[in-house]
C-alpha positions as CSV (number, residue, x, y, z in Angstrom):
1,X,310.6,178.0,-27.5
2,X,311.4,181.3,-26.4
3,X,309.9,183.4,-23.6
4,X,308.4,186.9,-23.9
5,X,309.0,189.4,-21.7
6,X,305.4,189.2,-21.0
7,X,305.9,185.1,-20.0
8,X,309.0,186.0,-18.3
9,X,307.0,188.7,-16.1
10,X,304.4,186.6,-15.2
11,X,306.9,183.7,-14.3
12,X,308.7,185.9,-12.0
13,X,305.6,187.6,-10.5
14,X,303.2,183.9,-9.4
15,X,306.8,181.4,-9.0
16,X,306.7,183.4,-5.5
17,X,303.2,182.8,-4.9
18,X,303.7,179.3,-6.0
19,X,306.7,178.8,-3.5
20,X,304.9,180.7,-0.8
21,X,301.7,178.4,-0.9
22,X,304.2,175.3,-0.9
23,X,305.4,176.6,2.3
24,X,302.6,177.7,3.9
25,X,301.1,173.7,2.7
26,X,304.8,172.1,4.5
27,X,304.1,173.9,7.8
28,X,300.2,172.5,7.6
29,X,301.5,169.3,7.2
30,X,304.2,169.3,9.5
31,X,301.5,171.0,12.4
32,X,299.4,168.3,11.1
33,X,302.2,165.2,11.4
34,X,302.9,166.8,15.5
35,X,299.6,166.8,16.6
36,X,298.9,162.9,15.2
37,X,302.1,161.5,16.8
38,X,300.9,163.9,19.8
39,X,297.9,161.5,20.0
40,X,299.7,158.7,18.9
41,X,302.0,159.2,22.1
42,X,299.0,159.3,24.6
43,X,297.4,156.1,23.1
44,X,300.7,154.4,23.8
45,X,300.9,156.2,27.2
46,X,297.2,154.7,28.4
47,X,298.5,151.6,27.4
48,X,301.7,151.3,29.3
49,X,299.5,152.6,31.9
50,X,297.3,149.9,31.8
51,X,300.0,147.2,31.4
52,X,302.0,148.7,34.7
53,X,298.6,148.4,36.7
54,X,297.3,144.8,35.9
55,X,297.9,143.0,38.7
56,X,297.4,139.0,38.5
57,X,295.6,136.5,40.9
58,X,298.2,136.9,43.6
59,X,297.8,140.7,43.7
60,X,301.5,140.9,42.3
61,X,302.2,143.3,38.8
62,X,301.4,141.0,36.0
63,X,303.9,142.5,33.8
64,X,307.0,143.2,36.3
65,X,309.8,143.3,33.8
66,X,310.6,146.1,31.1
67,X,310.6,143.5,27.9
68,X,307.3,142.0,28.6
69,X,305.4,144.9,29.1
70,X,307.3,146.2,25.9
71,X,306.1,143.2,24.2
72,X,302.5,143.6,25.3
73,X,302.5,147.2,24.5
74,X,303.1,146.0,21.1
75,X,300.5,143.5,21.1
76,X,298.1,146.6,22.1
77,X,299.1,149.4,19.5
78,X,298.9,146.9,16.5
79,X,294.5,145.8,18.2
80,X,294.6,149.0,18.5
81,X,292.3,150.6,15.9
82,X,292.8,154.3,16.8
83,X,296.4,154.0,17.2
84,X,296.6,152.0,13.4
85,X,294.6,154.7,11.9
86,X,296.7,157.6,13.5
87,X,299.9,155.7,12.3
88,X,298.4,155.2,8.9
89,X,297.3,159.0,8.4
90,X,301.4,160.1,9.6
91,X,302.7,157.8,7.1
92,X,300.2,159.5,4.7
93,X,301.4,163.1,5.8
94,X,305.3,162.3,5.6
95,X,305.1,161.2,2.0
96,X,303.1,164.5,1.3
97,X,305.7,166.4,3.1
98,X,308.6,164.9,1.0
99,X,306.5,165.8,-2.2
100,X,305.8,169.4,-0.9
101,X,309.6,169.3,-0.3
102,X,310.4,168.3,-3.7
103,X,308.2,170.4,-5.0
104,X,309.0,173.6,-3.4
105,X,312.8,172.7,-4.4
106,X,311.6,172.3,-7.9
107,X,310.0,175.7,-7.9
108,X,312.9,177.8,-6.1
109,X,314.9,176.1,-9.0
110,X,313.0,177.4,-11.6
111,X,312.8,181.3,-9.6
112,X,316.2,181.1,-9.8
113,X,316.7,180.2,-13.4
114,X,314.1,182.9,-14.1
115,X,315.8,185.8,-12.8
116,X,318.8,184.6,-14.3
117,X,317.1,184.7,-17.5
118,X,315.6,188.1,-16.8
119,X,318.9,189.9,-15.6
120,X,320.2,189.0,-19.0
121,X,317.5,190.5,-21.1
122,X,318.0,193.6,-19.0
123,X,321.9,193.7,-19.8
């Protein structure tokens, strides 16, 4: 199979546009992944909030040592509905960055193995 000048043109004119858009979808993503952990981080804040205020029959902090409330901070984020979507949907997001990444290696590849080609037919 051999390009045409034609092909070769039109392969060196849209790869950009192709590698633009795969750029512009990595920065969507990426804003998309910060605000979710942003949210993610204020779930976990209200909680530990919670967990440093409960106070127990005595009036005393219920949770006075840094492991426990670590521990029931965990208890709370995996009941915690909101939070288990959030974390699912950033999970989600990364893996779609890593393709977009792979992807918009792939296509700077081929970009540069185009204009290689085209020098040559102009030499």
């Amino acid at each position: 199979m051999s390009l045409q000048n034609t092909d070769l043109e039109a392969l060196l004119t849209n790869t950009p546009i192709l590698i633009s858009g795969i750029s512009h979808k990595l920065v969507s993503v990426e804003t998309e992944i910060e605000a979710k952990e942003k949210a993610i981080k204020r779930i976990e804040l209200k909680h530990l909030k919670d967990i440093s205020a409960e106070t127990g029959e005595d009036g005393k902090k219920k949770y006075s040592n840094e492991q426990i409330r670590a521990a029931v901070l965990e208890e709370r984020i995996v009941e915690d509905k909101e939070y288990q979507t959030l974390l699912a949907h950033i999970i989600n997001l990364k893996a779609k960055k890593e393709e977009a990444k792979i992807d918009l290696q792939e296509q700077q590849n081929l970009f540069s193995a185009f204009k290689v080609v085209g020098s040559m037919r102009c030499h």
